[in-house]
Every structure is written in structure tokens, then in C-alpha cells.
C-alpha positions as CSV (number, residue, x, y, z in Angstrom):
1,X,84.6,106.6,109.8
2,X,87.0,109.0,108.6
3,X,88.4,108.3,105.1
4,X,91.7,108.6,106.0
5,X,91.5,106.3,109.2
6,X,90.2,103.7,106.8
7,X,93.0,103.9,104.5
8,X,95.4,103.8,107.2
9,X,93.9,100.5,108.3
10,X,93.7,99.5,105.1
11,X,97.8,100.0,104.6
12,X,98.4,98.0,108.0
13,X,96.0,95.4,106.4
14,X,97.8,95.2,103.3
15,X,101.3,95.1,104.9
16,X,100.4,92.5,107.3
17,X,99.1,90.1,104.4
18,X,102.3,90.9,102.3
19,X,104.6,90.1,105.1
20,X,102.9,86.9,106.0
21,X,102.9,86.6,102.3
22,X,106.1,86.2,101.9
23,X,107.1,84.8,105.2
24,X,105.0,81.7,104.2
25,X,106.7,81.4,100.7
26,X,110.1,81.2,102.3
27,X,108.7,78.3,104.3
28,X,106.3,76.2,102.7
29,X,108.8,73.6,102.3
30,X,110.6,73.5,105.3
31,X,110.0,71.0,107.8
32,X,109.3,72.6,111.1
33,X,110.9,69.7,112.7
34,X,114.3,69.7,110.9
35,X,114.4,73.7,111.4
36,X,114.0,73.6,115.2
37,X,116.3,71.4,115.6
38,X,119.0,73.4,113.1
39,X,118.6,76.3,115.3
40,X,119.1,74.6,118.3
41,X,122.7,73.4,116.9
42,X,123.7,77.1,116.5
43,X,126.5,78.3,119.0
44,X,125.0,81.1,121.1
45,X,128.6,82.7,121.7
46,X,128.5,83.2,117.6
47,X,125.0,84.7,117.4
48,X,125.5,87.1,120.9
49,X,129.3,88.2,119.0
50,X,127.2,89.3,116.2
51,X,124.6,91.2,117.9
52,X,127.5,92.6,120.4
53,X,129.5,93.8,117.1
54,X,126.3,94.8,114.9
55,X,125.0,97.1,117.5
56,X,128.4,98.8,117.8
57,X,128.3,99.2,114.7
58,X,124.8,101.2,114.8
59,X,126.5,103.4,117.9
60,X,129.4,104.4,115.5
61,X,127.6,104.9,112.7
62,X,125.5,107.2,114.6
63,X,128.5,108.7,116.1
64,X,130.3,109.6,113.0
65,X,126.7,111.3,111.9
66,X,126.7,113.7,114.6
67,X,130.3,115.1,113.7
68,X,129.0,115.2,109.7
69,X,126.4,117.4,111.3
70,X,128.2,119.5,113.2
71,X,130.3,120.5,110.3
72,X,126.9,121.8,108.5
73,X,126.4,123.6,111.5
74,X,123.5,121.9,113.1
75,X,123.0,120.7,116.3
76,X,121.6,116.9,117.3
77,X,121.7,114.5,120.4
78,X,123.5,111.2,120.5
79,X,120.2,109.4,121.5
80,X,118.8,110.9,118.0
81,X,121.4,110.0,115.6
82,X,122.1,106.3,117.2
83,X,118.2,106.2,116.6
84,X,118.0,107.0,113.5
85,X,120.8,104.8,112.4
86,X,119.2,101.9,114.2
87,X,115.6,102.8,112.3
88,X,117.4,103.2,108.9
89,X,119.0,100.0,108.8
């Protein structure tokens, strides 16, 4: 195999493990139990606001890019910039 395929695999690999990694530290001492049944106690009007208002937030954000753009003088979609702002956290 190519040496560069290999070291690819070998970064998924690695990330996979850290994320796991770390996922498993947050929550080695959590009951699974107790957990499930805090998340089930969560309003879902809250949590679907804050996905409604976060993503808005992406879309402006991405809006507000395209003008900065346009003042350098270069061109880019609305589809681009919202997804680029949505990538970029």
C-alpha cells in the first residue's frame, strides 16, 4: 500500500481513539440510568428554540461574510459562505 494511504488511515485511527478517548473520560462515572432519564426531563420547545436561533445565527453570520467580501472585491455564493460558517464553528 501506498505510504500516504497508510498515514491517512493511520490519522482516522488516531482520531477515532482520541475521541472515544475522551468521550469515555467524561463518562466513566455517570450512571447511564440517571442520564437517560435527565435527558428525558429536558423541555423540547427549549432545545428546538436553540437550534432554531443557533442556525440563524450560522445564516447571518454567513450573510454578513458575503458583504465583507464584496467590499474586497470578490465574488462568492450564499450556499458557500453559510457553509463555511456552519464548518468553522
Amino acid at each position: 500500500m501506498n505510504k500516504k494511504i497508510i498515514f491517512k488511515i493511520l490519522k482516522y485511527i488516531a482520531s477515532l481513539v482520541f475521541a472515544f478517548g475522551i468521550i469515555y473520560l467524561l463518562f466513566k462515572n455517570q450512571d447511564p440510568v440517571q442520564l437517560i432519564n435527565e435527558i428525558q426531563k429536558v423541555d423540547g420547545k427549549w432545545v428546538f428554540l436553540s437550534m432554531l436561533f443557533g442556525g440563524w445565527a450560522y445564516v447571518s453570520r454567513g450573510l454578513r461574510w458575503i458583504v465583507l467580501i464584496d467590499a474586497l472585491g470578490y465574488n462568492s455564493t450564499k450556499v458557500n459562505s453559510i457553509s463555511a460558517c456552519f464548518c468553522s464553528f
